[in-house]
C-alpha positions in Angstrom: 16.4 -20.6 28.2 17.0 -20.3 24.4 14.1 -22.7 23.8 12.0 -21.0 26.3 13.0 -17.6 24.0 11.8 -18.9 20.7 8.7 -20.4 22.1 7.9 -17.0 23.1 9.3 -14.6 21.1 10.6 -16.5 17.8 7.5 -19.5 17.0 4.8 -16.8 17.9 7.3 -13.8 15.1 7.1 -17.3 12.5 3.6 -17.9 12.5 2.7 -14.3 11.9 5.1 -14.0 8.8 3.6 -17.5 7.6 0.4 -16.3 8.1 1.0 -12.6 6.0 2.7 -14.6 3.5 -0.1 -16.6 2.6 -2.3 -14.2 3.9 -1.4 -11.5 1.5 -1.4 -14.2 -1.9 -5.3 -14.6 -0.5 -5.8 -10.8 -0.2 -4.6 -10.1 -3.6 -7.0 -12.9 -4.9 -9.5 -11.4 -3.3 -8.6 -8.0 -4.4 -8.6 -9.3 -8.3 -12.0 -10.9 -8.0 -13.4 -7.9 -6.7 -12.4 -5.6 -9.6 -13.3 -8.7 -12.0 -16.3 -8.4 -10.2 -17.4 -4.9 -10.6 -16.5 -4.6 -14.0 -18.3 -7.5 -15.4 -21.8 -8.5 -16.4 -22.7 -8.8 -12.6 -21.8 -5.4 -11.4 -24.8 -4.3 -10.2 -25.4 -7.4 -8.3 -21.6 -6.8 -6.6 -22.9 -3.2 -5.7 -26.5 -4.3 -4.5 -25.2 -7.0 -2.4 -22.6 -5.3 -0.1 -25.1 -2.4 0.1 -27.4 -4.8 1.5 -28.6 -2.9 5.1 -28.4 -5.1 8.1 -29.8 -3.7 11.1 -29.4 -4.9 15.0 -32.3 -3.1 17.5 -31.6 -4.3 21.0 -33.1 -1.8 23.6 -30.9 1.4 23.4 -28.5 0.0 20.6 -29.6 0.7 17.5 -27.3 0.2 14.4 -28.0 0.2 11.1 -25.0 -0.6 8.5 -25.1 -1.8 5.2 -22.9 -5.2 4.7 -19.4 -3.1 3.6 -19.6 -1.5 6.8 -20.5 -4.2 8.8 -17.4 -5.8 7.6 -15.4 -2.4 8.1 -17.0 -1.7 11.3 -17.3 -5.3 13.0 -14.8 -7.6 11.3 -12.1 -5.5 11.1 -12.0 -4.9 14.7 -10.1 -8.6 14.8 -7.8 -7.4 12.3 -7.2 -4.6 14.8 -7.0 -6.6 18.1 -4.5 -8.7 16.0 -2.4 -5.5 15.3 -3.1 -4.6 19.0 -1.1 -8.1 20.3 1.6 -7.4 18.2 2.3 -4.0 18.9 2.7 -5.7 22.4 4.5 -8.1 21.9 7.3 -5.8 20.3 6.7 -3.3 23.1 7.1 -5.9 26.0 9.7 -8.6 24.2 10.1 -7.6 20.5 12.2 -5.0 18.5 10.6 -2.2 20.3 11.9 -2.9 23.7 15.3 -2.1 22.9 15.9 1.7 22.2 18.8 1.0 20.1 17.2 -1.7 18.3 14.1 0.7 17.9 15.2 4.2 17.5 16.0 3.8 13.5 13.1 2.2 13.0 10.5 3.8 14.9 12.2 7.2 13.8 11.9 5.9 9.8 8.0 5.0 10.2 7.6 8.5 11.5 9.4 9.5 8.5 7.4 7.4 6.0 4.0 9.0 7.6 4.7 12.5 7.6 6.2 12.7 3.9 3.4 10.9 2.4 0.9 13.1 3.9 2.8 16.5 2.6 2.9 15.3 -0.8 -0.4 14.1 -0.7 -1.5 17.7 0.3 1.2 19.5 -1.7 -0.4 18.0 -4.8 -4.5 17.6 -3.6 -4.7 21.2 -2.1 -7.5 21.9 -0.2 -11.9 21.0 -1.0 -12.7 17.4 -0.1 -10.0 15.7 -1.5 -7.8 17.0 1.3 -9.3 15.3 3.7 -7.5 12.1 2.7 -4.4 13.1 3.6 -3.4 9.8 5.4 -4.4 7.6 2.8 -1.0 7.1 1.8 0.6 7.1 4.8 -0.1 3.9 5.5 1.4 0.4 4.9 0.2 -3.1 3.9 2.6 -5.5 6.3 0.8 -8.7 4.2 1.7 -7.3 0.7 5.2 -6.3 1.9 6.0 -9.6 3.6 4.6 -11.4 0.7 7.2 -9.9 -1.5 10.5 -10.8 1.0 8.9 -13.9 1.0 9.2 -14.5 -3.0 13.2 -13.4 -2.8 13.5 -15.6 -0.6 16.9 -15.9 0.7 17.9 -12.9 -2.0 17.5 -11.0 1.1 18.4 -11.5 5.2 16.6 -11.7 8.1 17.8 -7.9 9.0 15.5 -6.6 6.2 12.2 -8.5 7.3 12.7 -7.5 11.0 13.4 -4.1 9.7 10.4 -3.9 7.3 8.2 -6.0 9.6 9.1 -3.4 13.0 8.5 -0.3 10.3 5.0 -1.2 9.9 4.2 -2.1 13.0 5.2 1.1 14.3 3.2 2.7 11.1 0.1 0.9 12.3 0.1 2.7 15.6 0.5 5.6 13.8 -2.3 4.8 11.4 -4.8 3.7 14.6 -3.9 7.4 16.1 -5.0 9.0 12.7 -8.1 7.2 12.8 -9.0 7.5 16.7 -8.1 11.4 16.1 -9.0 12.9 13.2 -11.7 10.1 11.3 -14.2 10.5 14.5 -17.9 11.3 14.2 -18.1 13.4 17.3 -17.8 12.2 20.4 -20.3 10.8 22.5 -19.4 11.2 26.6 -22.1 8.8 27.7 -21.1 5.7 24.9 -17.6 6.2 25.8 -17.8 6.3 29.4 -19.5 2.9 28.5 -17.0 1.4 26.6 -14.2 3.0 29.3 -16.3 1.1 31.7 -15.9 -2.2 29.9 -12.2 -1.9 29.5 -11.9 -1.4 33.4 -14.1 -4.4 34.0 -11.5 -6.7 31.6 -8.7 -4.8 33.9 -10.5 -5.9 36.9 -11.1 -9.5 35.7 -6.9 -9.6 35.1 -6.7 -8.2 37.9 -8.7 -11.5 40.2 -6.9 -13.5 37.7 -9.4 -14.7 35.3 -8.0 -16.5 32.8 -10.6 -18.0 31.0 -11.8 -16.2 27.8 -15.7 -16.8 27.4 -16.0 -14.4 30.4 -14.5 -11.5 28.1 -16.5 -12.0 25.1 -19.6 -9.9 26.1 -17.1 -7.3 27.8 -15.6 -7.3 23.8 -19.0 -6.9 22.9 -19.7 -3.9 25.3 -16.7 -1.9 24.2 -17.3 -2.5 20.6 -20.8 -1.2 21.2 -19.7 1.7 23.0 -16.9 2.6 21.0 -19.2 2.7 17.9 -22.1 4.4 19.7 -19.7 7.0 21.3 -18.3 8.0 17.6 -14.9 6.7 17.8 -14.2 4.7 15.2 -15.4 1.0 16.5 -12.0 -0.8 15.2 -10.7 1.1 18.0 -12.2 -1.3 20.6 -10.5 -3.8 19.0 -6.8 -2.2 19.1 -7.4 -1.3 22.9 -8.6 -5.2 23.6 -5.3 -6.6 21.9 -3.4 -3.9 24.3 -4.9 -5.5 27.1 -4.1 -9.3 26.3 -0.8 -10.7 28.5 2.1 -10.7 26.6 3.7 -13.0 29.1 2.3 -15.9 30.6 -0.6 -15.4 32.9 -1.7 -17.9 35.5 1.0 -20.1 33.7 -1.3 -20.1 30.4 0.3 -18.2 27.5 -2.9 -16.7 26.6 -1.5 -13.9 23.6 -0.1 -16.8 21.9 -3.4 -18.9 22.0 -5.5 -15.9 21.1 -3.2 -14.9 18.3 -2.8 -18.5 16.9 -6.3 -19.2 17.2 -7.6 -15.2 15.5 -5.1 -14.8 13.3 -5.5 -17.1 11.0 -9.4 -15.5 11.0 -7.9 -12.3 10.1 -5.7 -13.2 7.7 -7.5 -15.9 5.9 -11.2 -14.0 6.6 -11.4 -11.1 7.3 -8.9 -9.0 5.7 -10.1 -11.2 2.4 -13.7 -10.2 2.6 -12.4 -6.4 3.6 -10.7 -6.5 0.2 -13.9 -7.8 -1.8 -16.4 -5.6 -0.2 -13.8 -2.2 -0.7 -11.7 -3.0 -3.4 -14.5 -3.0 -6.4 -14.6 -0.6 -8.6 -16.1 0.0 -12.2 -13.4 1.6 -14.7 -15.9 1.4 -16.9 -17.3 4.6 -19.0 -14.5 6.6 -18.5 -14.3 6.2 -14.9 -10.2 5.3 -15.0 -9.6 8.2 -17.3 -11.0 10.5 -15.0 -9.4 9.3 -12.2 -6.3 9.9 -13.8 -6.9 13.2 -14.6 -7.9 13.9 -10.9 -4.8 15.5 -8.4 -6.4 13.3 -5.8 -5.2 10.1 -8.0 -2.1 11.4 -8.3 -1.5 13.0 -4.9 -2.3 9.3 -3.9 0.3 7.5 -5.9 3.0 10.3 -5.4 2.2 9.9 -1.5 2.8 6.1 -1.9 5.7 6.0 -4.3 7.7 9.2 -3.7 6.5 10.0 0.1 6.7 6.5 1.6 10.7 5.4 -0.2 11.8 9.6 0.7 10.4 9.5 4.1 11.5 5.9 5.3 15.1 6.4 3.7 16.1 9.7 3.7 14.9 9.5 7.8 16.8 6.2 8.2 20.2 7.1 6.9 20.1 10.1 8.7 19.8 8.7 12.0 22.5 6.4 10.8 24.5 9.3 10.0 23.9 11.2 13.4 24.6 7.9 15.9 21.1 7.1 16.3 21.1 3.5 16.2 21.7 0.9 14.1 20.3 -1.6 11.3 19.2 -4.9 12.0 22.3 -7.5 11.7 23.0 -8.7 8.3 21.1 -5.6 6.7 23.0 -3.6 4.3 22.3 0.3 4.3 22.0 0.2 0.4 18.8 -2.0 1.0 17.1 0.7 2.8 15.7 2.3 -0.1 14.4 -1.1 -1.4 12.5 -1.3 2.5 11.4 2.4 1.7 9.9 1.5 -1.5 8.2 -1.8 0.2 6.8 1.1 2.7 4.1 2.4 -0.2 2.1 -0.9 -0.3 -0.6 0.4 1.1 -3.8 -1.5 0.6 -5.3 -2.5 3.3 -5.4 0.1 5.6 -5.4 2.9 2.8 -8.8 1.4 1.7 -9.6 1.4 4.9 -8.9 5.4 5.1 -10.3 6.2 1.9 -13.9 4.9 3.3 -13.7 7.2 6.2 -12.5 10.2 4.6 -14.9 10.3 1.5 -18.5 9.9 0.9 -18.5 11.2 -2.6 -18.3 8.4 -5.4 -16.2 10.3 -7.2 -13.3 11.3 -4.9 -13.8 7.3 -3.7 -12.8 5.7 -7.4 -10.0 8.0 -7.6 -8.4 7.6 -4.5 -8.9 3.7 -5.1 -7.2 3.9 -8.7 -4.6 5.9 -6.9 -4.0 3.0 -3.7 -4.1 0.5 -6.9 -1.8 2.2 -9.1 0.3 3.4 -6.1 0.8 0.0 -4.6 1.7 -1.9 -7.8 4.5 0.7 -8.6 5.8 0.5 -4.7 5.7 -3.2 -4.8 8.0 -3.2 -8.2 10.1 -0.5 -7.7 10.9 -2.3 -4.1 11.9 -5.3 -5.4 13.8 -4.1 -8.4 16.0 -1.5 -5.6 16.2 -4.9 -3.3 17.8 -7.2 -5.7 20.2 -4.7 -7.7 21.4 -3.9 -4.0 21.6 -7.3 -2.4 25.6 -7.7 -2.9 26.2 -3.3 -2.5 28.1 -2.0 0.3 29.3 -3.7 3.7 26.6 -4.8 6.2 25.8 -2.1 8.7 27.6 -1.8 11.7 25.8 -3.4 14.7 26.2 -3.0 18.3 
């Protein structure tokens, strides 16, 4: 039974963390060549290139995105089907099946999203820059894992499940955000399309067809109809992971070979090439000056920093406080605030925000300056709280 437990639950919960680990050293490369990038000799070239237009005309589709968006659009969708199986795989067998296990942490991700978001408005005020109010509500699970992984046994297990189930719930947050409020107007006839495929793939569970190829065009339809219909298109890919088996199906474990086989893609890939295509921008000619004199910077890296360790700690010792729940085993409460900190790496999916909530060049540079600036004092600050804190109080009580 125990080795049927970690072949299920345990090997899949390694990969993944092996997989961000390295995933995240990767992302940051990328992110480093694409700054390099745009502020060197070639810049216009970095510029031209991912605003190369590539355009697919096949009867009544007809999309027309330049290559940034095709990435943002298209590629990212794996990242999301990927965040899609793992957000069932902690409903159905993870840390989110448990109420007690879950309470703290699903209540402390709530936390770490709201707070964010009133700073971020407190400071931006309204105009266009107030329409990114959930750039810094979101957090980077690669980053963050990346840094647990460098202390290394410094800290316990308790703290990466804690961290890792934080963001997890923080990414269904972040996919409601963008299916709610970062529309384009909805479409009826596109999205009864795309509803249409996602009965079909129900139906084909249903006769037990196991075999993928036969869902690969379905993908395909509700991608198309997701984008046509004005929902944001990564959407498809969120509601497709939903639909994969957590358990075994047929008696093949297909969410483990999908995920072993795409994840890799998305780590290694996709979320690379997300980060070269949106992470470039030219500080040059007094570009970083003014976006450090712009609120929307600062309302950024106030979100991140202050929002994200206020809202994650403050929520999760208070559940703590009022019987609640409890903190993963081996966790101490005084490393909460180091977690909390961790919370404001937001990179990924705050880039990610940024492009749908701004058009304007402007308001795009300094919200980027803010996610980078943000992000790097998160990431430090996390670590230094983690490490003075290591030995600090008695381990929480657990049931």
């Amino acid at each position: 039974m125990k080795r049927i437990l970690r072949q299920r639950v345990i090997d899949p919960l390694t990969d993944f963390l092996d997989d961000e680990v390295l995933g995240g050293v990767i992302l940051l490369g990328a992110a480093i060549i694409a700054v390099v990038w745009a502020n060197s000799g070639w810049s216009d070239g970095y510029f031209e290139f991912w605003s190369s237009y590539i355009k697919v005309d096949i009867g009544p589709v007809d999309i027309s995105l330049d290559l940034q968006h095709w990435i943002n659009d298209l590629l990212m969708a794996v990242f999301f089907f990927i965040v899609g199986i793992e957000i069932k795989r902690e409903l159905v067998s993870g840390e989110l099946q448990n109420r007690s296990d879950a309470v703290v942490p699903v209540l402390a991700a709530l936390g770490g999203v709201a707070m964010p978001a009133i700073i971020f408005t407190l400071i931006a005020g309204g105009g266009p820059a107030a329409d990114g109010w959930a750039i810094p509500a979101a957090t980077d699970i690669a980053f963050a894992v990346g840094i647990l992984a460098l202390l290394g046994n410094r800290v316990s297990n308790g703290v990466r499940v804690f961290l890792l189930t934080i963001a997890i719930v923080d990414d269904i947050v972040a996919i409601l955000i963008i299916a709610l409020f970062y529309g384009d107007g909805l479409s009826l006839g596109w999205a009864a399309i795309a509803g249409a495929g996602v009965l079909v793939v129900i139906g084909f569970q249903k006769f037990g067809v196991w075999r993928i190829w036969p869902y690969v065009p379905l993908a395909a339809l509700i991608w198309i109809g997701t984008y046509e219909s004005g929902i944001h298109a990564t959407i498809a890919g969120v509601v497709l992971g939903l639909l994969v088996p957590v358990r075994p199906f047929r008696g093949r474990d297909i969410n483990t070979k999908l995920e072993h086989a795409l994840h890799p893609v998305s780590a290694f890939v996709v979320v690379p090439l997300f980060a070269l295509a949106n992470a470039g921008i030219d500080l040059r000619g007094g570009v970083l000056g003014d976006a450090l004199g712009s609120e929307l910077t600062w309302a950024v890296i106030a979100g991140l920093v202050v929002g994200k360790i206020l809202g994650i700690s403050v929520t999760t010792l208070a559940a703590l406080r009022f019987g609640s729940g409890t903190l993963p085993e081996g966790m101490r409460r005084a490393q909460v605030w180091g977690v909390g900190a961790l919370g404001g790496i937001g990179f990924t999916v705050s880039l990610f925000i940024t492009d749908l909530a701004f058009t304007d060049p402007l308001l795009l540079d300094a919200a980027k300056v803010g996610i980078f600036l943000g992000s790097i004092l998160s990431g430090l600050l996390g670590t230094i709280l983690l490490l003075r804190r290591r030995g600090a109080g008695p381990p929480a009580e657990t049931d």
